[in-house]
Structures are given as structure tokens and as C-alpha cells.
N, C-alpha and C positions, 0 to 999 in steps of 0.2 A: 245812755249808750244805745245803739243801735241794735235792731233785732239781731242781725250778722254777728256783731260783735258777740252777744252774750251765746250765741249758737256756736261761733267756733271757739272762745274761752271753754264753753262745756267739752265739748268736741275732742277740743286739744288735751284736757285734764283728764278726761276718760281715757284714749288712746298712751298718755304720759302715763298712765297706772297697767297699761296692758302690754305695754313693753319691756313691764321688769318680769314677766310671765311668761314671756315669748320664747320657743326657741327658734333661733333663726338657721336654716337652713343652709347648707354649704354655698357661701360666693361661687360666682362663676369665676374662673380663671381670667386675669384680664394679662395684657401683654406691659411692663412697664416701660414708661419712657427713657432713654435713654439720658445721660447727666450731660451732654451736649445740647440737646433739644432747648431750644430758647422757651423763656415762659409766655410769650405771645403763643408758639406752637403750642405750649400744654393748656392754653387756655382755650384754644381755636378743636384740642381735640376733647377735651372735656365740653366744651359746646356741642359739640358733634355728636360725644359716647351720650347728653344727653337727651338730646334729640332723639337719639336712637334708639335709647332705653324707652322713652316716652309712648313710641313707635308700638313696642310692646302690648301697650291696653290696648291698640286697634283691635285685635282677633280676639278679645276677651267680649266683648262688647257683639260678637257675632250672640253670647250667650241672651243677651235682651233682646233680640228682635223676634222670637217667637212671641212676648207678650208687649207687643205695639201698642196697642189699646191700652195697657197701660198705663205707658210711656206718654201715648200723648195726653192720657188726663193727667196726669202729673205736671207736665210741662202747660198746659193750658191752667193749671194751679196757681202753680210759678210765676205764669204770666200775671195773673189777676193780682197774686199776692204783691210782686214789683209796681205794678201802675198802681194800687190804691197806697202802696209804702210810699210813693212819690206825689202820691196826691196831699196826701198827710202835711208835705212840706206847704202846700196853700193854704190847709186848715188852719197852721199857727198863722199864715202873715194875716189872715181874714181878721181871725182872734184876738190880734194884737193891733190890726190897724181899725176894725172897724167895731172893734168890741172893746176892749181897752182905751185906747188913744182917741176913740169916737165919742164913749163914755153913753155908750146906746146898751143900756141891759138886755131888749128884745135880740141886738144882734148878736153881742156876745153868746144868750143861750141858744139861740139858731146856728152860730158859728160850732157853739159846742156838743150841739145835739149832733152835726153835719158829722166833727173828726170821733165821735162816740160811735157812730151809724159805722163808720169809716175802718172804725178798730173794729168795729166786729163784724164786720164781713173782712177783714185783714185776719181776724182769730181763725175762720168758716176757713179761708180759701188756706191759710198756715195746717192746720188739718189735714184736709186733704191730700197738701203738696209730701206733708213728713208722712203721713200712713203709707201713699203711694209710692213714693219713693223708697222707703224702708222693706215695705213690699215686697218692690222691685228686685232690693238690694238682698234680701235674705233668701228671694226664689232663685236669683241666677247664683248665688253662691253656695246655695243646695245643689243644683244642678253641676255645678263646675266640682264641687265635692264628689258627684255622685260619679261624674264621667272618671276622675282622677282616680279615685278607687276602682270602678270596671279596668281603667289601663293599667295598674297597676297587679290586677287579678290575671292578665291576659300575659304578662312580658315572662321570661324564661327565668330559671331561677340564678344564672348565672348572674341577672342584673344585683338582686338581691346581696351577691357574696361582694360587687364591688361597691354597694351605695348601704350605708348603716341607715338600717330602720329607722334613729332617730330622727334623720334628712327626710328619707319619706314620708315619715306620719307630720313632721314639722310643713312639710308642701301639703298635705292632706287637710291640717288644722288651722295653721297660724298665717300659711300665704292665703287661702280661701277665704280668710273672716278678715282677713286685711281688705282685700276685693270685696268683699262684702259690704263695709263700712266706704268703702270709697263709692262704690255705686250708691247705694244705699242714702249718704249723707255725704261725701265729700262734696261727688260729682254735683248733688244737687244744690251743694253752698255756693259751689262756683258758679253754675248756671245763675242762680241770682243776684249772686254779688259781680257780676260781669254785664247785667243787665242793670242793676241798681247804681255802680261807675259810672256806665255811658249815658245811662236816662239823669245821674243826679251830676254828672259834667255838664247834659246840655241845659237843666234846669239851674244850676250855675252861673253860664253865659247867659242867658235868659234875664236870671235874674239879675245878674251885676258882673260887667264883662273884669271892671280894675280888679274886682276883690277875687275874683278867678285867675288873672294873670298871677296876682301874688298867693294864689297857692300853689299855682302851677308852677312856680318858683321851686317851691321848698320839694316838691317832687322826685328831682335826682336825689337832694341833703337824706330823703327815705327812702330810697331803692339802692344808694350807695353801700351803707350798713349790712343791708339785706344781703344781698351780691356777696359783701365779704365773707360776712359770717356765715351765710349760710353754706357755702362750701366745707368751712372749716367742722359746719353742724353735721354735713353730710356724714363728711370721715370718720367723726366722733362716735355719730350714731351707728356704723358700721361694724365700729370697732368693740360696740359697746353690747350688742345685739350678739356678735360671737361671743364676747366673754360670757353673755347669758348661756349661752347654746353651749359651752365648754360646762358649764355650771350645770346647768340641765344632763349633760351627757355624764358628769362624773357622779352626780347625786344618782342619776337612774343605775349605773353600773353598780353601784355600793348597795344602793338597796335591793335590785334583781340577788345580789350575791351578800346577804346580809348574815347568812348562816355558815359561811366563809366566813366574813370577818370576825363575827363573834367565835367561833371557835380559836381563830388563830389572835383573839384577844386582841384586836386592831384599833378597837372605838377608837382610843386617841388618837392614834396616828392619820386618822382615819376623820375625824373630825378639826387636826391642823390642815391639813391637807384642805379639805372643805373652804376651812374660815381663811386661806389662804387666795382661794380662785376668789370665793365672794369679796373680798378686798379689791383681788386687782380690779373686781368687774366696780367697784364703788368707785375707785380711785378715777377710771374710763369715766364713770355717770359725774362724779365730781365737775371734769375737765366740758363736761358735754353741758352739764346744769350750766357753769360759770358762763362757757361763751351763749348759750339763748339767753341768761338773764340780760348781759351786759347788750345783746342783739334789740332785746324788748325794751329794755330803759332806751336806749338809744333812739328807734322805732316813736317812742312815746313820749321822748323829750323833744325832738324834732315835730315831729306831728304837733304835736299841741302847742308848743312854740310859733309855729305857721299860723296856727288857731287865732293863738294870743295878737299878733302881729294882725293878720287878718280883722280880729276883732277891733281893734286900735284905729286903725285905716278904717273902716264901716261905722266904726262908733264919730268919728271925728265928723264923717259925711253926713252921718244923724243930726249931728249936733247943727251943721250947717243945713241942712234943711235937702241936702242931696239926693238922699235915700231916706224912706220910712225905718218906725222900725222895726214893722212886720216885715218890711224886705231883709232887714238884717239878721231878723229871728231866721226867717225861711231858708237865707243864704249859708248861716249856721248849720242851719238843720240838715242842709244837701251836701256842704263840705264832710259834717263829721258820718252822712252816709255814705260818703266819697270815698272816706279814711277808712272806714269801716272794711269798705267794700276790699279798698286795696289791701287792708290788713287779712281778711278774709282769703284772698286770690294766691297771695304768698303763700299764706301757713296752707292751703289746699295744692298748692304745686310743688310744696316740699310733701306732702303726702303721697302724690301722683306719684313721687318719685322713687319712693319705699313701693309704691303700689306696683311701677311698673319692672322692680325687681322682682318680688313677688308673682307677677306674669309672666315671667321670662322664665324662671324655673315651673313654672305649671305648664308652659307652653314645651318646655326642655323636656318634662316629663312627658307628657303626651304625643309627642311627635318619637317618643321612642319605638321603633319596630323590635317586634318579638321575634329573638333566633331563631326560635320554632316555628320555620312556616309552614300556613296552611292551603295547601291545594285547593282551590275553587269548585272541583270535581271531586269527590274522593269518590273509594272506592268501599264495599261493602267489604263484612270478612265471610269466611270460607268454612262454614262448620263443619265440612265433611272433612277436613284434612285428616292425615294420623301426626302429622308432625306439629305441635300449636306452635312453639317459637324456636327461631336459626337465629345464629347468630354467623355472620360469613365474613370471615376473613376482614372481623371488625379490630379498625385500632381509633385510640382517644386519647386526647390530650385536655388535661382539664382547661379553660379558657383564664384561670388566674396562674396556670403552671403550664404553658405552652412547649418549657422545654423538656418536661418530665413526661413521658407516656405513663397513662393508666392501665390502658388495653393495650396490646400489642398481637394482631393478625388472631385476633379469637374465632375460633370455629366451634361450635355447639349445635346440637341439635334435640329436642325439648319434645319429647312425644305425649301425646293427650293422656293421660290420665297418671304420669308416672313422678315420683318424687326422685327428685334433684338434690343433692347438697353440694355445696359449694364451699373447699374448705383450703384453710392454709393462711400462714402469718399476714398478721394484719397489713395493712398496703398492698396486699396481693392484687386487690380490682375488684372482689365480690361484688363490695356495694356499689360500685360502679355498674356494673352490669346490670342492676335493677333499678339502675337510672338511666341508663338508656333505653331499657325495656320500654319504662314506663315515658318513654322520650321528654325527659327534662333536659335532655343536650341529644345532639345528633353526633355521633360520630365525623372522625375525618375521612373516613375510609371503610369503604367494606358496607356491609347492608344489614338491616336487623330486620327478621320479617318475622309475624303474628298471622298465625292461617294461613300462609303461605302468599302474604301480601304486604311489604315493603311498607314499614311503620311512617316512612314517613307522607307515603299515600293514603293513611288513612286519617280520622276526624279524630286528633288526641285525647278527645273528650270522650268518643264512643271506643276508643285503646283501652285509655285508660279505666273505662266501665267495665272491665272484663278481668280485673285483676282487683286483687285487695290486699294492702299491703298491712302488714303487722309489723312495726319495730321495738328493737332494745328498749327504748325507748320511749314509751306511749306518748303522744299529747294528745289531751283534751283539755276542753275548751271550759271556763268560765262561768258556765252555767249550770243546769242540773243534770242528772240523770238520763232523762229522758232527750234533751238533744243532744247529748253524746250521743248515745248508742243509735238514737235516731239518723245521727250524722251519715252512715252508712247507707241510708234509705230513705231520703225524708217524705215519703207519702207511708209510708209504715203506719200497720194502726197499733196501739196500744198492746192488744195481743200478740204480735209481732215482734215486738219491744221485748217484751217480756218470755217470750218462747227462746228468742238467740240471746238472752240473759243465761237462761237454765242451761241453755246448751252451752257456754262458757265459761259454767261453775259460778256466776257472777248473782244470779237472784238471791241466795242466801243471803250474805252480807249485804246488799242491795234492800233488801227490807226492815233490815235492823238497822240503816239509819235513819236519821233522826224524822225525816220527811217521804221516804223510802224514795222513788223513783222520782220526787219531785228535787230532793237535795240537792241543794248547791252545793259544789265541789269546790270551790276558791279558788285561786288563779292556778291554771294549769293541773286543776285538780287535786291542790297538795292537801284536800284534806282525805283522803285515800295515803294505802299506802300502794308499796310499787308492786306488789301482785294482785291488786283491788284494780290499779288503774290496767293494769297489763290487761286483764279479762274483761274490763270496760269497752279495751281497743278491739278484742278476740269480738265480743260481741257486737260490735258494731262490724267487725269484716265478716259475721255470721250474716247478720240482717242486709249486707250487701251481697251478698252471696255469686260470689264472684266464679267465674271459671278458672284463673290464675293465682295462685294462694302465694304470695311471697312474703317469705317471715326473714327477718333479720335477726338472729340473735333474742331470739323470743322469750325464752326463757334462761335466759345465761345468769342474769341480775337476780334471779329471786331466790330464798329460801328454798329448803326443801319441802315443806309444806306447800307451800303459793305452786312453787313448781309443777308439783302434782297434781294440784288444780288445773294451774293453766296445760299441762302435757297433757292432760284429759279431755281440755277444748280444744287442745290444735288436734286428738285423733279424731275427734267428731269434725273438726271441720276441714280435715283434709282427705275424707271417707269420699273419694270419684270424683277428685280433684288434682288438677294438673298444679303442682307443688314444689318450688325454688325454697333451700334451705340454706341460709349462712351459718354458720356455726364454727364455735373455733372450737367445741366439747364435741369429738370426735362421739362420744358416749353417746350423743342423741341421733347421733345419723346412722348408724350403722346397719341399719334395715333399708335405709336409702335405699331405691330401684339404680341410682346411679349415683356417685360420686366424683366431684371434679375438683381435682388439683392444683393449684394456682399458686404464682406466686411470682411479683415484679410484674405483674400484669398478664403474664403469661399463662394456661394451661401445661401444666407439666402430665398430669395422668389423668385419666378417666375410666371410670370403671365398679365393681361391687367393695366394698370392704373386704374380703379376702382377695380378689384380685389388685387390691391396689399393696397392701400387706405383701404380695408376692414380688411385685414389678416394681415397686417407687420406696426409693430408700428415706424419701422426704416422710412420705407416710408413717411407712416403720419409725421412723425417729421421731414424729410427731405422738402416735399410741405409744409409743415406749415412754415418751415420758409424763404422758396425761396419766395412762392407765397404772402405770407406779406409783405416782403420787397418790391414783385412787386408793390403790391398796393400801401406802403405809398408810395413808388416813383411816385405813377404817383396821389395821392392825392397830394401832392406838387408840382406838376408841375402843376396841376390846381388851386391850389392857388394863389388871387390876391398877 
């Protein structure tokens, strides 16, 4: 078997193990043909869709040209590797006609010193060509990784609400190490076996024109098979690739949400469910195995039959003195590298083809512009103002709920140093408004200015440095201690760390684990609880120490203990700080410098807690019935 041959049997066997592992990333939408369209037409436009898909690796391929050098020792590899694979083919007729058939032992070991000499400068220059190649293949697919992620760092978050994470990280992982392996090793099977075809065609003709025409023969009998099946391979494998990704998506959901299930006692249903998707996706690989087997028997009973046939016709020429039969060895030797090659060119254009899906959503990704544009120019902010943020005559429409308003003609005005709450039934707009603050969406209308300068004239990046946000909700990250809270600041030294610790209530507990500051916290922090990771968040908007404090419902989720903790860090860190409060515990705001009323998007009141008590009947009815229920609760808790 030819070197090609045993390189893409590997090839193929590794990749056939790494697609039951894949998720495959959402298809592109394609248009279908209509059930008139003749099938000459749907043939003529699948020629075309493949073409064009093809089309695709062109701009991918912009990623190798920064390492040239490379490229061309690789390719000058390649080269040396091809002429001594073809030289090979004179070693055996040497071997056999003047070492053998001559019955000269001095020529025989000179013949076979020659293809020994031949194989190992063939080992030398195979080396090279797979180092550099793989090289190649593993730098531009870090790099293509790397750009994917910065675009993906850079787009608005509304991209986010329409494309599920699992699509994204699937273009981030499974399309990139697809390109990976296609530069890396496809590209470089083809390049050889494209060269080793047309060099072992003309060493073919060279060597014996008859026994060339009759393999030129059997030719279509192996590209016909190919043709068919492999279409049918295409859809298969399309089809086969989502059931993984469906696989993929429901396994990930069941386990993010595994303490749901077990609570609501689901495992079974839960594990039909499961063994149901992995069936159909088996039933798909079933259908997909059957037609390559039946494609490769076919492939390999044809081919070899050509061989046999071949051999017959060259063997009978031998016999009459027509051809030696080191011509017949050598003629052997060039067709099954012929076969090899052709075998090789296929199975690498059915990859090309998966490759240049895989490009097509990486290029889809990257060519995405970010809603949030950024001016060329910006402009500085203004620390003299009195007023830090207006909000003027702003209305919003979320972009996945175009016909619902969020905001409707909001006027506000945010003076330096004063605390804000912002209060009223949920869907009111709060949290909206601290997203456009922090401009993760622009408004439709109306202006939001910071220092008396039009948010969206300024560098989102240096906005958003001037604000620190604290949610209901904390997340932190996967790691320890230390870059959580560091997250806020990351050139922070050590003692800095640990100072907006203490000032969060958070150093205490913080040292009684197990590693103290170095602790891993496991995904999302769940080995904290939810007033541990709360003051983890406090501490890290300490050590950023922002101008703009916006708390979300800060402490609505905790105990009364944790609470008191954390109400401790938010007085320390909203001590000459200009401070936004959501809150739906009328209880925690009521010292507010201002209070603002909302509700269906609107501002209904704004004003102190006694003034709003006096003027908004919303109000009244909202303390009438927090602060009752305060009281019976703490009536029955004094009851014997």
C-alpha cells in the first residue's frame, strides 16, 4: 500500500472518531428547490452551491501568508518527498531486471543499497513536510481561534440573545480544528497526491502506453460510485452532525440544570429522553456507515479489478518477451500510486467540503458588525459637570421585542454624588436603563449623556470604566479568589485585593477556606454561598472603584445575616459616590437622595420617600403592602 494510502486510512479513522464528539454548529439557511425544477437543474445547481462553498477557504487561507517561509519549506519538502516516491518506481524495475532476472548479486545489492539510500532520504524529507505542515496547520488555527474570540468579545449583546452559546463556542472549537486539520494535513495530502497522479500518469505512459490506456479505462467504473454516493454521503453526514449538536445541546441543558432535575426526581424521564436523541443520531450514523462501506467496497472492487485485468494484459506481454518484468513491477508500482493518489484526492475533497462549511460560519461570524458603533474621534468626559448622567427624552425597544417598548420618552437627571433608586413592578424598565447606561444597546430615540457628553460619542470602554456594576445575581468566574476580586482591577497588587476584601465583609470567610485567597471556587463559584459570592462581586466593584455604583437588587436574595454584611459594603462603597438603586424592598431605599417611579416603561413619580407617600398613589400601595407584611412577620415571630 502506498504511503498516501496508509496516511489517509489514518487520517480518515481519526476524523471518523472525532465526529461522534463534534457539535455541529447551526446550517446556514439554504433556499429549496422547488418540485418542478428538473433534476438536470438541481444537479447544475448543486455543482454551483459547490463551487461556491468551496469558494469559501479562499479568505481563510489570507491566515497563512504571514508565515511564507514556512510554506515554502514545506512545499519544497513535498516536492523532494514526490520525485524520490517516483523515483522508487525505477528502483524496483532496476531490482528485478538487472538484479533478479540478470542473476548479478553485485547489482542486485547496488540496486538495493540505491532504493534503501532512497527510503531514507524519502523518511528525512516525510519529516519535514508533516512537522511543517502541521506547524502550519495548528499556528493559523490558533490564530483564526484567536481573531474569532476578539469578534466575538467586541459584538453587542443583543447578537448573543439571538445565537445560543452552544453555535458560538461550536464555531470557536469544532469549525477552527476542522481548518486546522485541513491545513495542517488535508491540504498537504492533496498537494501530494495531485503531484504523485500526474508524475505517476506520465511515468505510466512512459512506461507502457497499452497497460495505461486500460487503466485509463476502468477510470469513470471509479469516479462513477464516488459521484453517486458521495452526494448521498454528504446529506447523511449533515444530517448526522445535527443529531450530535441536538445531543450535545440537550445533554449540556440537563446537566447546567441537574439540581432541577433531581429535585423534581426526573433522572428517568430524563435519561428516556437522552437514550431516545442517541438512537435517532445512531439510526442517521447507521444509514451513513452502510452507504461509505457499500462506496469503499465498490471503490476497491473496481480498482483492483483494473489491477487484476492490467496485470493479465502485462503478465501475457512478459510472457512473450514484450515488456520486462521490472517494467511490469515498476508499471504496478505507478498505477497502485495512481490509485492511491486518486483515492487520497476524493476522500480530501469530501473534507474540503465539511472544511468549507466550517469557513463559511467563521467568515459569517466575523464579518458581523457591532450595533454599538464606535466614533473614530471620541470625545473626553467632563469632571466638572454637577449633573454625571441625563437621560433625555429616551424611548427603547428591545431588538428581539421590536413591538413592545421598554422605555417610553424617559427624562432623568443623575447629579454627582447623590443616590438614586429606582423602584416599581417588575417590567417597569429599571434594568433597562442600566443597560443603556452602560450602552449595551442604543436607544431609538432621545440621547443618554455621562458628563454632559452624548454616550454614544464617547469610547464604551473608557464609559464603561467609570461605573461598577453589582447584580442580584453575582457571577464569577472558575477560578480562585484572587482573580475574581482581581477582575475589577487587574494590575491590583495583593494588598489591594485584600483591603476591598475587608471593605466587603468578605476577608473573613475568605480565609477560612480551604486555600484562602488562592481557592478555587468551581463553576460559577457554586462552592460559595449566595452572600459569599455577593461580597466577592462588592469586592471586586471596590477594587474598581468606579465613579458610578449601580446595584441591582443587591441584596434582595440573601438571608438576614449575609444581608447585613453585604448592607455594610454597599455603605462603605457608596460613601462620595454617585449611586443608581433597583430595588423592589421599598425598605432599603428610603433614605434615597431621590426616588423614581416606574412602571410599563414609564416614570410615573419622582422624588424623596415622603414626597412620593404624599403624591403617587402607586407608591402608597406599593409600602402598604411590603410594610404590612413586614409587620405581621415580625408580629408572629413574637408570638408565644
Amino acid at each position: 500500500m502506498s504511503q498516501d494510502s496508509v496516511e489517509v486510512l489514518s487520517e480518515t479513522s481519526k476524523r471518523n472518531d472525532e465526529k461522534g464528539t463534534e457539535q455541529l454548529s447551526n446550517q446556514s439557511f439554504e433556499s429549496q428547490p422547488s418540485e418542478a425544477n428538473s433534476a438536470q437543474s438541481d444537479s447544475k445547481e448543486e455543482s454551483s452551491s459547490e463551487k461556491k462553498s468551496l469558494k469559501n477557504l479562499t479568505p481563510i487561507f489570507a491566515f497563512v501568508m504571514p508565515y511564507k517561509k514556512m510554506v515554502i519549506s514545506a512545499l519544497l519538502a513535498l516536492l523532494v518527498t514526490s520525485a524520490i516516491s517516483l523515483s522508487l518506481g525505477q528502483g524496483v524495475l532496476i531490482i528485478i531486471d538487472e538484479g533478479f532476472i540478470a542473476g548479478s548479486p553485485d547489482q542486485l545489492t547496488t540496486a538495493v543499497a540505491i532504493v534503501i539510500g532512497l527510503v531514507a532520504l524519502l523518511a528525512i524529507g516525510t519529516f519535514f513536510r508533516f512537522y511543517l505542515m502541521s506547524w502550519i496547520g495548528e499556528r493559523v488555527s490558533a490564530d483564526i481561534r484567536e481573531k474569532t474570540f476578539n469578534q466575538l468579545l467586541s459584538l453587542h449583546p443583543s447578537y448573543f440573545e439571538e445565537n445560543r452559546s452552544g453555535e458560538l463556542m461550536s464555531r470557536l472549537t469544532t469549525d477552527t480544528t476542522l481548518l486546522q486539520s485541513i491545513i495542517g494535513s488535508s491540504f498537504s495530502m492533496a498537494l501530494r497526491s495531485s503531484l504523485m497522479l500526474i508524475g505517476g500518469l506520465i511515468m505510466m505512459l512512459i512506461t507502457n502506453l497499452k497497460l495505461t490506456l486500460i487503466v485509463l479505462a476502468f477510470v469513470p467504473l471509479v469516479f462513477l460510485p464516488m459521484m453517486f454516493y458521495g452526494k448521498r454521503l454528504r446529506e447523511l453526514s449533515r444530517k448526522s452532525q445535527d443529531s450530535i449538536a441536538d445531543i450535545g445541546a440537550y445533554a449540556g441543558e440537563v446537566i447546567q440544570n441537574i439540581k432541577v432535575v433531581q429535585s423534581y426526581t426526573r433522572e428517568q424521564q430524563e435519561k428516556k429522553a437522552f437514550s431516545k436523541e442517541v438512537e435517532t443520531a445512531f439510526s442517521i450514523a447507521k444509514k451513513r456507515i452502510m452507504q461509505r462501506a457499500v462506496l469503499v467496497a465498490t471503490v476497491i472492487f473496481t480498482s483492483f479489478s483494473a489491477i487484476s485485468i492490467m496485470l493479465w494484459v502485462g503478465g501475457l506481454d512478459v510472457l512473450d518477451g514484450t515488456i520486462t518484468g521490472g517494467q511490469l513491477a515498476a508499471f504496478v508500482y505507478y498505477a497502485i500510486m495512481v490509485a492511491g493518489s486518486v483515492g487520497t484526492v476524493s476522500e480530501v475533497y469530501g473534507e474540503l467540503q465539511r472544511a468549507a462549511g466550517s469557513a463559511e460560519r467563521l467568515l459569517e461570524l466575523m464579518a458581523v458588525q457591532s450595533e454599538i458603533a464606535i466614533l473614530e474621534n471620541t470625545l473626553p468626559l467632563n469632571n466638572n459637570t454637577k449633573s454625571v448622567i441625563i437621560f433625555d427624552q429616551v424611548s427603547f425597544n428591545y431588538p428581539t421585542r421590536p413591538d413592545s417598548a421598554a422605555l417610553e420618552e424617559i427624562n432623568l437627571n443623575i447629579e454627582r454624588g447623590k443616590v438614586v433608586a429606582l423602584v416599581g413592578p417588575s417590567g417597569a424598565g429599571k434594568t433597562t436603563l442600566f443597560e443603556l447606561l452602560q450602552r449595551f444597546y442604543d436607544p431609538q430615540s432621545g440621547h443618554v449623556l455621562f458628563e454632559d457628553v452624548d454616550i454614544t460619542k464617547l469610547d464604551p470602554s473608557e464609559l464603561r470604566r467609570q461605573m461598577g456594576m453589582v447584580p442580584q445575581h453575582p457571577i464569577l468566574f472558575s477560578t480562585d479568589v484572587w482573580h475574581n476580586i482581581r477582575y475589577g482591577k487587574p494590575e491590583a497588587t495583593d494588598e489591594e485585593v485584600i483591603a476591598a476584601a475587608k471593605k466587603a465583609h468578605a476577608h473573613e470567610f475568605i480565609v477560612d477556606l480551604p486555600e484562602g485567597y488562592g481557592s478555587f471556587l468551581g463553576e460559577q463559584g457554586v462552592r460559595l454561598s449566595g452572600g459569599q459570592k455577593q461580597r466577592v462581586a462588592l469586592a471586586r466593584a471596590i477594587l474598581k472603584d468606579p465613579k458610578v455604583l449601580l446595584l441591582d437588587e443587591a441584596t434582595s436574595a440573601l438571608d438576614a445575616e449575609s444581608e447585613h454584611h453585604v448592607q455594610a459594603a454597599l455603605n462603605e462603597l457608596m460613601k462620595d459616590r454617585t449611586t443608581l438603586i433597583i430595588a423592589h424592598r421599598l425598605a432599603t431605599v428610603i433614605h434615597a437622595d431621590t426616588i423614581v417611579l416606574m412602571e410599563q416603561g414609564k416614570i410615573l413619580a419622582t422624588g424623596s420617600h415622603k414626597e412620593l407617600l404624599e403624591s403617587s398613589n402607586l407608591y402608597q400601595r406599593l409600602c402598604e403592602l411590603q410594610f404590612d407584611k413586614a409587620e405581621k412577620a415580625t408580629e408572629e415571630e413574637v408570638e408565644p
